[in-house]
N, C-alpha and C positions, 0 to 999 in steps of 0.2 A: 216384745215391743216396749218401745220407751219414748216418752216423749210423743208419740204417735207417730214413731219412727220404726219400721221394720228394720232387719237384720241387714236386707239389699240395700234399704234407703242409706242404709248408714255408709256400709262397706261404699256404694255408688255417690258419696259426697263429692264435692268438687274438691274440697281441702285433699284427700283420701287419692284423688283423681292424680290433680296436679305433682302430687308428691310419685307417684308409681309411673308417674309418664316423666317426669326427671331424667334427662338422660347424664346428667353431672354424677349422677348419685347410682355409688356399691347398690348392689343387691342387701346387702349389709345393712348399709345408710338408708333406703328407705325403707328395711322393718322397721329400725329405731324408731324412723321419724312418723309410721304409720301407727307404729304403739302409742306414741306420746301423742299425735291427735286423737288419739281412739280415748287416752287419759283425760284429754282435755275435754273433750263429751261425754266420759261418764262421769266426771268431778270437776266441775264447771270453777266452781267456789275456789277448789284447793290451787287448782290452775293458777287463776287471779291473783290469789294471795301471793303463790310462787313468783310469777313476773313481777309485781308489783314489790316482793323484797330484791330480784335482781334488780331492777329500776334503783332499788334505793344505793346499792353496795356500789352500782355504778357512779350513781349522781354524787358519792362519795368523794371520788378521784382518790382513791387511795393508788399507792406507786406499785408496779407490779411486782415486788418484793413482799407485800401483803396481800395473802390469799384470802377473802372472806368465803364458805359454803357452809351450806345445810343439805341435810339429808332431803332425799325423794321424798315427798308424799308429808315433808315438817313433822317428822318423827321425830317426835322428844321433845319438839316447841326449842331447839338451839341453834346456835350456829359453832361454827368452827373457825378458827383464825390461825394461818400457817405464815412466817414470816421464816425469808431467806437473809443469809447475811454471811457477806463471805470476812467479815472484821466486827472488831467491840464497836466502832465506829459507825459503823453500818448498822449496827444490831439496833444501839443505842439511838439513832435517828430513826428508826422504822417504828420503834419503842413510842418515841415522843408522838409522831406521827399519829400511832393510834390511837392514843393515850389525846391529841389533840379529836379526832371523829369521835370520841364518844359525847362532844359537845353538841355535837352537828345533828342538826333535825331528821335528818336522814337516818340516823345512826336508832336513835331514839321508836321512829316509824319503825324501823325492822323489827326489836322486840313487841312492838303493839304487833305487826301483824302476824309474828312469830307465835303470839301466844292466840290469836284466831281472830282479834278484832279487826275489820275492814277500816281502814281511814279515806 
């Protein structure tokens, strides 16, 4: 027990519910998505954090030529930056691009919550 929460209570959430009674979704697709709620109720905090840095990478608008991710669970406190470019030209504007968000408030939020502070 956690939370004052049995084993049933949990397994029988509605979040838990609505996801296994999905008829859109693989057999697959909803272990995935019944593990990651089951995440988000044993690590409530870590969750938050996570959304709250996709929120930022979104609010970004970086071009889809710039990938920004981090590991499951903020292992390491980093991120990761993957840029595509099929010319110097391309490369060199994806460049400036990035090299422009690291001004951006957004940009700034991700490593505070990267390293565990809540904004």
């Amino acid at each position: 027990m956690r939370d004052g929460l049995s084993f049933r209570d949990v397994l029988g959430s509605a979040a838990l519910a609505r996801i296994s009674s999905d008829p859109r979704l693989g057999r697959s697709d909803k272990l995935k998505r019944m593990k990651e709620e089951l995440r988000r109720l044993r690590f409530p905090r870590l969750a938050r954090l996570e959304e709250e840095i996709r929120k930022r990478v979104q609010e970004m608008k970086l071009s889809p030529r710039i990938q920004v991710s981090f590991p499951p669970g903020l292992e390491g406190g980093e991120l990761s930056v993957q840029m595509k470019a099929s010319s110097r030209a391309e490369l060199e504007k994806s460049v400036r691009e990035l090299a422009e968000s690291l001004e951006k408030k957004a940009m700034k939020e991700i490593f505070e919550l990267l390293s565990g502070r809540e904004i």
